[in-house]
C-alpha positions in Angstrom: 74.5 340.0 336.0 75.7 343.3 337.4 75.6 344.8 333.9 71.9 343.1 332.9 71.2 344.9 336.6 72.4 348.3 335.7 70.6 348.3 332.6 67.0 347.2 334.4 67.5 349.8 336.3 68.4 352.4 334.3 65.4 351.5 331.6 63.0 351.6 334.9 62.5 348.0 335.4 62.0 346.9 339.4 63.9 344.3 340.5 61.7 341.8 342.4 62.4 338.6 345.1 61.9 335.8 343.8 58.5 334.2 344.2 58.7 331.8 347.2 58.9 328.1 346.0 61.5 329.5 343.2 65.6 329.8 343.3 66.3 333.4 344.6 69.6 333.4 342.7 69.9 335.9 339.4 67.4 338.5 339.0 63.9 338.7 338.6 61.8 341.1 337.1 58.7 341.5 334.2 59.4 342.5 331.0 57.2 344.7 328.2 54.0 342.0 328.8 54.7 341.5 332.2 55.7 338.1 332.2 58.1 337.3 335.1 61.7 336.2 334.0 64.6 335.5 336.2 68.1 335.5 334.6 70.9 333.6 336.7 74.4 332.2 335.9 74.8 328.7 335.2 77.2 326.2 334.3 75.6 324.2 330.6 73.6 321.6 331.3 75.3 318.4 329.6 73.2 316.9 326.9 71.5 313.8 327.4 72.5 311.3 324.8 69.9 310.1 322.6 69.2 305.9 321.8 71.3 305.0 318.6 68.7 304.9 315.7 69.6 302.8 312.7 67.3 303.3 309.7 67.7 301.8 306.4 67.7 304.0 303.7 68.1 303.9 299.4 71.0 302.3 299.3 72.1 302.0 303.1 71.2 299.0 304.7 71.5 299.6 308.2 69.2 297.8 309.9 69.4 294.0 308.7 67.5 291.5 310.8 65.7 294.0 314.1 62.8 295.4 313.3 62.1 299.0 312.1 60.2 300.2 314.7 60.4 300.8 318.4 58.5 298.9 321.0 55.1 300.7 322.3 56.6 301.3 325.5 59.8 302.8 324.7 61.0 306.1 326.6 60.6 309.3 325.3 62.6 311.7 327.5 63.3 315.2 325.9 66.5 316.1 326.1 66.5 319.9 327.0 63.8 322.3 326.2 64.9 323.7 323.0 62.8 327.2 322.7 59.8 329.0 323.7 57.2 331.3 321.4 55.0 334.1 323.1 52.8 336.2 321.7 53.0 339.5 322.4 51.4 343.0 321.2 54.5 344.7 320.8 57.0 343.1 319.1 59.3 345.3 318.3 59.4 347.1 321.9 60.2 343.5 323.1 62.9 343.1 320.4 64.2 345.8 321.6 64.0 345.2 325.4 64.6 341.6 325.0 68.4 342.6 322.8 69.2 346.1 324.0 68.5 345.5 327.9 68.8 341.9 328.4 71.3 340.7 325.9 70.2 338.8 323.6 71.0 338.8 320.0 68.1 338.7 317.3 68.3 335.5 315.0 66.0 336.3 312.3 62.6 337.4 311.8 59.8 337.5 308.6 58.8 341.3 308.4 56.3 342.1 311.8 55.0 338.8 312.2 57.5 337.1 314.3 61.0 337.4 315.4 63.8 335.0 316.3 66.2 335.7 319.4 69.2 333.5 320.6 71.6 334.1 323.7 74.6 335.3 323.8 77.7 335.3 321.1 78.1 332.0 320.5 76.7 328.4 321.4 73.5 329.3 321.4 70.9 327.5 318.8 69.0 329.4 316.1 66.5 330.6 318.5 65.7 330.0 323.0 62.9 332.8 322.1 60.7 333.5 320.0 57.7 336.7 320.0 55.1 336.3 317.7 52.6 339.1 316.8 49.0 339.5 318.7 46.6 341.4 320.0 47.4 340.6 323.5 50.2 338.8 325.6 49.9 334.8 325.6 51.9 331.6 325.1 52.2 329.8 322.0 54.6 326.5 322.8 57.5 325.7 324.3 59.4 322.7 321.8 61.0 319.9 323.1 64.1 318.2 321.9 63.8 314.4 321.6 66.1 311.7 320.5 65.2 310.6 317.0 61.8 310.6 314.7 60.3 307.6 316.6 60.2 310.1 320.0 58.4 312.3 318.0 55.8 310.1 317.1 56.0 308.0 320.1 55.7 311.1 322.4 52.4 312.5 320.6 50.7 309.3 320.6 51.2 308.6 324.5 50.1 312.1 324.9 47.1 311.9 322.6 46.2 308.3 324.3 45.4 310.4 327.4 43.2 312.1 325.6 45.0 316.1 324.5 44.0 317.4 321.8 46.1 317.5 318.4 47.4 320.2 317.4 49.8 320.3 314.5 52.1 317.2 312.9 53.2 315.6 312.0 55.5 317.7 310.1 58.7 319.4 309.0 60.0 322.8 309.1 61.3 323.8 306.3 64.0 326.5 307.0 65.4 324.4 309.9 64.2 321.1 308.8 63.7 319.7 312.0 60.6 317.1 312.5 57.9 318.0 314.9 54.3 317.3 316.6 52.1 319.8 318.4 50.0 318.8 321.3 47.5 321.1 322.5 47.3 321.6 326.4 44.6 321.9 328.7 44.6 325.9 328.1 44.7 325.7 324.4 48.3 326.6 324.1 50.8 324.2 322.2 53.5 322.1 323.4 56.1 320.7 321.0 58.4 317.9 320.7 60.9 317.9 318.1 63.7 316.4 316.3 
């Protein structure tokens, strides 16, 4: 923290309190868009573990006798929040910002579309943030992770029983492979489970 503090500084970034129902540990400040962040140290959160999911398969029988799929009514609990996607206008000054002043290390990214940031050296996933290119600041989706396929499902038909909007799924990435199902929110943006 004191060297994310001396670089905020340095680059001309205020530090701010915190805003009054929120921790007041770390630092807070606004970055390139002006969207609040606070960085604070922390032990990992453990991860939850997920129901065991036996599926049969060509040739792998492992599921003789139960049925296939999971009662209605089964949790879905997400198990951390795997990412978040912004748009932004200037993605480059917040690569930049986001690597050079705050730390982080830049995952990947497809030309000036959208780029790809993780934490840290090492234990981080593929991406915690992601900036995609727009003609103004907004929010895009944070993505859940869930236990198995069935959550997936089972999480985007409770939420489209209560009547949100569908947004994308669902469907499967196919650089990280991962299953997924958008749900649009009552602001248009996208929330994401995923799997």
């Amino acid at each position: 923290l004191a060297g994310l503090k001396q670089r905020l500084e340095k680059n001309g970034n205020k530090l701010l309190d915190a805003p009054k129902e929120a921790p007041a540990d770390g630092l807070w400040f606004r970055d390139l868009d002006g969207v609040l962040v606070n960085v604070r140290v922390a032990e990992p959160a453990p991860w939850l573990s997920a129901p065991e999911w036996k599926i049969n398969n060509p040739g792998n029988l492992n599921r003789a006798g139960t049925p296939g799929h999971p009662p209605r009514d089964a949790p879905v609990r997400p198990r951390r929040l795997g990412h978040t996607l912004r748009f932004t206008p200037n993605l480059e000054k917040q690569i930049d910002f986001y690597t050079r002043i705050v730390g982080m290390r830049l995952s990947d990214r497809s030309r000036d579309i959208v780029a790809f940031l993780r934490s840290g050296e090492g234990g981080s996933d593929h991406h915690v943030l992601g900036f995609i290119k727009s003609d103004r600041p907004g929010y895009h989706h944070p993505s859940f992770v869930v236990g198995n396929l069935d959550e997936v499902g089972l999480g985007a038909c409770r939420l489209l029983d209560k009547g949100y909007r569908n947004g994308w799924g669902l469907g499967r990435h196919l650089i990280g492979s991962n299953f997924f199902h958008h749900i649009r929110d009552p602001w248009g943006s996208l929330r994401r489970y995923f799997w």
